[in-house]
C-alpha positions as CSV (number, residue, x, y, z in Angstrom):
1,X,-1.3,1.1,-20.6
2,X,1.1,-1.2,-22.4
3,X,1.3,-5.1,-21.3
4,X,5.3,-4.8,-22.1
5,X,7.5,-4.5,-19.0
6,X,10.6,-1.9,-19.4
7,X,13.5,-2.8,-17.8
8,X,14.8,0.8,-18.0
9,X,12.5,2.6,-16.1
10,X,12.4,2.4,-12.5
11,X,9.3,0.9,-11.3
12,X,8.5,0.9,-7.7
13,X,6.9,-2.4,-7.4
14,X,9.9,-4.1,-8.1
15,X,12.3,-1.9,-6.2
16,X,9.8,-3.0,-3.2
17,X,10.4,-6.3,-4.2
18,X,14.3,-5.8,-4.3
19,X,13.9,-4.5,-0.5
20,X,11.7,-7.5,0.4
21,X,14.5,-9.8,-0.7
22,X,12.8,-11.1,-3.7
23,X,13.9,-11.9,-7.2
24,X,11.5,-9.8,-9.7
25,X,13.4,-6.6,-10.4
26,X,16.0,-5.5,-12.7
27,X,19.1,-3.7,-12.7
28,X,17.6,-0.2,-12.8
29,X,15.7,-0.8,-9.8
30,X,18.4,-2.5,-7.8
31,X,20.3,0.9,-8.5
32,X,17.6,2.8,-7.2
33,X,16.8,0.9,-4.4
34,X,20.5,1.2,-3.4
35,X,21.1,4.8,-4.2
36,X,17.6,5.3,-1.8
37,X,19.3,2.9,0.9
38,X,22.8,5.3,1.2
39,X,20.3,8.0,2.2
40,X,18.6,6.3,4.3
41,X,20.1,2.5,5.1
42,X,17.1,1.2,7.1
43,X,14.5,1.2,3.9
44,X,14.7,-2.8,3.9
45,X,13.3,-2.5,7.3
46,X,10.7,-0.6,6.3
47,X,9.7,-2.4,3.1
48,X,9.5,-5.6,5.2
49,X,7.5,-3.9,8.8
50,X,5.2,-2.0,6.2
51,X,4.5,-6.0,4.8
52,X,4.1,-7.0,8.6
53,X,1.4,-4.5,9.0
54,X,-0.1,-4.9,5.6
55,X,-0.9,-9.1,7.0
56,X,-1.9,-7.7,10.8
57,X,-4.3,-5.0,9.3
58,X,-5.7,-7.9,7.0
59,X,-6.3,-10.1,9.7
60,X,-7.8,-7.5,12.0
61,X,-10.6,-6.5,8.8
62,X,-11.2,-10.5,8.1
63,X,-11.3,-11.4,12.3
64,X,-12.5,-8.6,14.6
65,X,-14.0,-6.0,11.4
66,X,-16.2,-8.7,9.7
67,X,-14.9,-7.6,6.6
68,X,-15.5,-9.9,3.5
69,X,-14.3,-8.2,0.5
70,X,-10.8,-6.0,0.2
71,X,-9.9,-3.8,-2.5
72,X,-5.9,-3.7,-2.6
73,X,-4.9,-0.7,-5.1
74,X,-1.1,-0.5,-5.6
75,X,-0.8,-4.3,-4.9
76,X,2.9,-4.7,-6.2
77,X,3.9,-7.6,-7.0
78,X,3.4,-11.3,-4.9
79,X,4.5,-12.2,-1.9
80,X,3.9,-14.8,0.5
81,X,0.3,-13.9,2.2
82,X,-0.8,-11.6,0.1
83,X,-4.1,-10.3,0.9
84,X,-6.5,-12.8,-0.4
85,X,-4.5,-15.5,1.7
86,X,-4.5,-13.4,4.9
87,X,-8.0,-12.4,4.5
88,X,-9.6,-16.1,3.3
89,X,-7.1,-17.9,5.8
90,X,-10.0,-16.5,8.4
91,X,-12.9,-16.2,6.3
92,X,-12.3,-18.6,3.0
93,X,-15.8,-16.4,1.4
94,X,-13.6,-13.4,1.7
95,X,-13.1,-11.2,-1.8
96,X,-10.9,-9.4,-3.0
97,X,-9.9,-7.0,-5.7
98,X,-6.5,-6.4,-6.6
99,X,-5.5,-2.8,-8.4
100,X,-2.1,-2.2,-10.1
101,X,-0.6,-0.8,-13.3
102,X,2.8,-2.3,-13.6
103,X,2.7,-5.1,-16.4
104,X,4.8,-7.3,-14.4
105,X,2.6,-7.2,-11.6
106,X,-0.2,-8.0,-14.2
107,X,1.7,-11.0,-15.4
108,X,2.3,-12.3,-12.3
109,X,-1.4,-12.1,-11.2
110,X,-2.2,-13.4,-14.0
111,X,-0.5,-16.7,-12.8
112,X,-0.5,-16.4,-9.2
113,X,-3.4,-14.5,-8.2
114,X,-6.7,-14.7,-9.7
115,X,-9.6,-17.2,-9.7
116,X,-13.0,-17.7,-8.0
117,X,-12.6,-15.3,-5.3
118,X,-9.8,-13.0,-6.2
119,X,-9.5,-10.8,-9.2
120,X,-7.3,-7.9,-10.8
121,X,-8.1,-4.8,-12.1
122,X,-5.2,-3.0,-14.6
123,X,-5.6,0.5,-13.5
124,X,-4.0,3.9,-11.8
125,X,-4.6,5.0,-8.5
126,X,-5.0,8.3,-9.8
127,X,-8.1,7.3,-11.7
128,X,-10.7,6.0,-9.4
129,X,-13.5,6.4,-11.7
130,X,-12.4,3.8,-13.8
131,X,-11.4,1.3,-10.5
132,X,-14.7,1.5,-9.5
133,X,-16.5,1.2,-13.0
134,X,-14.0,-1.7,-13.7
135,X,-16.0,-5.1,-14.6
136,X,-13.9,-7.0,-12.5
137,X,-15.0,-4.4,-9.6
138,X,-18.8,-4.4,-10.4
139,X,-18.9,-8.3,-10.5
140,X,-16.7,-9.4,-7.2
141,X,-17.3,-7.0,-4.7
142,X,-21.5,-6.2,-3.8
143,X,-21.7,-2.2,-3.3
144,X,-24.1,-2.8,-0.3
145,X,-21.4,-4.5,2.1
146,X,-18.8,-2.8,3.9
147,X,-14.9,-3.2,1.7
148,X,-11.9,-2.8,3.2
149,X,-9.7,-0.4,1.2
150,X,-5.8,-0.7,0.7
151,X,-3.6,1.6,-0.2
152,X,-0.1,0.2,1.2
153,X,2.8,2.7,0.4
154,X,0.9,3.9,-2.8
155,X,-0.3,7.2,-1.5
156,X,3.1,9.3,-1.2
157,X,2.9,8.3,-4.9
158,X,1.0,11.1,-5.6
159,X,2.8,14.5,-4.7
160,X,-0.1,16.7,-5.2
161,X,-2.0,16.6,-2.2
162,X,-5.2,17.9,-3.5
163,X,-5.2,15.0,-6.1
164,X,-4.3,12.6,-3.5
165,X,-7.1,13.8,-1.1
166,X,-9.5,13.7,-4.2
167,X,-8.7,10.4,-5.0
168,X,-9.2,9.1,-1.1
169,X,-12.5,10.7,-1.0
170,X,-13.9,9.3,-4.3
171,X,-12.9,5.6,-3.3
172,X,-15.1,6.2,0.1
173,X,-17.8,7.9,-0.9
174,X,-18.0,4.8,-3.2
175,X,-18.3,3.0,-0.1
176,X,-20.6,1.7,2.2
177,X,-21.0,2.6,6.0
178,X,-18.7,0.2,8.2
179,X,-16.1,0.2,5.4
180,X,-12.4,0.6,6.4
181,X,-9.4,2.2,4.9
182,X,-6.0,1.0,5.6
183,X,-3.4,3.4,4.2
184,X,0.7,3.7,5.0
185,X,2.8,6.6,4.1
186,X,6.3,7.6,3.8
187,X,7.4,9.9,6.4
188,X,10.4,11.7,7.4
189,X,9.1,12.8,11.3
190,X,11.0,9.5,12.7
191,X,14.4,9.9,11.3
192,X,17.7,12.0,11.9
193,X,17.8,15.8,10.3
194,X,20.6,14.4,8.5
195,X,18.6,12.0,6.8
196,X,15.7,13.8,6.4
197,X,17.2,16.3,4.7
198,X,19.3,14.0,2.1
199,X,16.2,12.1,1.6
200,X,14.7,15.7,0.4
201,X,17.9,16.6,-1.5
202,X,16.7,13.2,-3.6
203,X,13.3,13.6,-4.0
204,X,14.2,17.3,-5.3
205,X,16.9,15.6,-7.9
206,X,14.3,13.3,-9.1
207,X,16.3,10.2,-7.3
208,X,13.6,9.6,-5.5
209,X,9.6,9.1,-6.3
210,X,8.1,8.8,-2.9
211,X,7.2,12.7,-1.6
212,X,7.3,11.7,2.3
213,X,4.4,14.0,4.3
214,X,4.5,14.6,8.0
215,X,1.6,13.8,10.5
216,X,-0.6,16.3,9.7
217,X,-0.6,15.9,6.0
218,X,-1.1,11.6,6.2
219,X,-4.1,12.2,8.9
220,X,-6.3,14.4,6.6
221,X,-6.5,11.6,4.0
222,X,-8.6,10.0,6.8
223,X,-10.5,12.7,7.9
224,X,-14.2,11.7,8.6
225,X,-13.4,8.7,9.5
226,X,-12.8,6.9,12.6
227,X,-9.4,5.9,13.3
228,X,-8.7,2.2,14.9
229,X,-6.7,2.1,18.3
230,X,-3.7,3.1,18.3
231,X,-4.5,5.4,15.9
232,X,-2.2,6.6,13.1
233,X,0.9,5.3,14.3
234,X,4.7,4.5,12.7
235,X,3.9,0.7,11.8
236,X,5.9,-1.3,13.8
237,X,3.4,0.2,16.6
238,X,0.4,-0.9,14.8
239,X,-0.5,-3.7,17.5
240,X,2.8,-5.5,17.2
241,X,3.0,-9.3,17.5
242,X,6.5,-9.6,18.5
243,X,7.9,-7.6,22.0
244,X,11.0,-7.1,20.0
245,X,11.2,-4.7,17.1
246,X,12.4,-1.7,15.3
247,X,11.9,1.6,16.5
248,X,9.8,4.3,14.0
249,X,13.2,5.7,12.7
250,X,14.0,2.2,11.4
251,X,10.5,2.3,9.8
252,X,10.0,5.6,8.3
253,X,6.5,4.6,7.8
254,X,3.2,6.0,9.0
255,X,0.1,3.4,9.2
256,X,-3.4,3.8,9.7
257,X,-6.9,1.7,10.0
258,X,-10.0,3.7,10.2
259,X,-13.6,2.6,9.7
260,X,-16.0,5.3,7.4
């Protein structure tokens, strides 16, 4: 992959960033971001509660888990407590791994995001051979000890779902017992039909790159696993700090933890 960012194509790590209020994106993804937010106006919500649970999953690996190293694939680009800072604000020996293929996300990790105990890996998420065979990989992270895998909003990604399955299973066969996986997924089972169905309009257009699966389809990439109470969940439900937040419509946003 090339190390030049394109400010023509849309890239969905700084639309994300657009959403999350942030300043690393370019006109092509503002327009995208916008033309997804007049089909469905709550998608800033949902960038920003899919960040919430991102931290609270973190924290629940590093705290209650035991979990020392992380592998975050489809990282996106910085933001305040990232994983490494959520993870090594409870456990400062905590490792991780960090897994993108957007040149500006290299460049700002690069800077921001790699030393001693965090690293980056310049790779696709459809190609977890070379993840796993990565240097970076092999060196940081010991094979023997549990990892706890992310794959924030990265999964609907991937529209085919045998491919997307396949990919799941290679990353945790990879891993240890007592590992985790952490996943969220775009989903259309908490809005109206009138949404839903411009949403699919889009994504049938090509104006949107997210395919959103229902229940049934985001549960089977944790099959064999065992999910964490309260299961898979929209994820402003995922044990929630704050008595006051958005309902699952606002969210759109299936989340899961489940130890392998």
């Amino acid at each position: 992959m090339s190390d030049q960012v394109d400010p023509h194509t849309v890239s969905p790590a700084r639309r994300w960033n657009y959403w999350l209020g942030g300043k690393d994106h370019f006109q092509v993804d503002r327009d995208s971001g916008d033309r997804i937010a007049a089909a469905y106006p709550a998608v800033r919500t949902t960038a920003r509660e899919g960040r919430a649970f991102h931290q609270r999953a973190v924290r629940f690996l590093a705290a209650e888990a035991g979990i020392r190293q992380f592998l975050d694939i489809g990282t996106g680009l910085p933001a305040p407590d990232n994983t490494h800072e959520v993870a090594q604000a409870v456990a400062p020996d905590a490792k991780v791994v960090y897994v993108d293929n957007d040149p500006m996300v290299l460049a700002h990790a690069r800077a921001l995001m790699i030393g001693g105990a965090t690293t980056y890996v310049d790779a696709d998420l459809r190609d977890p051979g070379k993840i796993l065979a990565a240097p970076e990989v092999r060196e940081l992270l010991d094979p023997d000890r549990p990892v706890g895998i992310l794959l924030i909003s990265v999964l609907h990604f991937l529209t085919g779902d045998d491919q997307a399955r396949a990919v799941v299973r290679e990353l945790l066969a990879a891993a240890p017992p007592g590992s985790y996986l952490v996943a969220t997924h775009a989903t259309m089972d908490f809005v109206s039909p009138e949404h839903a169905a411009m949403y699919h309009a889009m994504y049938q257009a090509g104006q949107v790159d997210a395919l959103a699966r229902d229940r049934a389809a985001v549960a089977r990439f944790f099959d064999g696993l065992a999910l964490v109470e309260p299961g898979l969940v929209a994820a402003c439900d995922w044990r929630p700090e704050q008595a006051e937040r958005p309902t699952p419509a606002e969210v759109a946003l299936y989340a899961g933890v489940a130890r392998k």
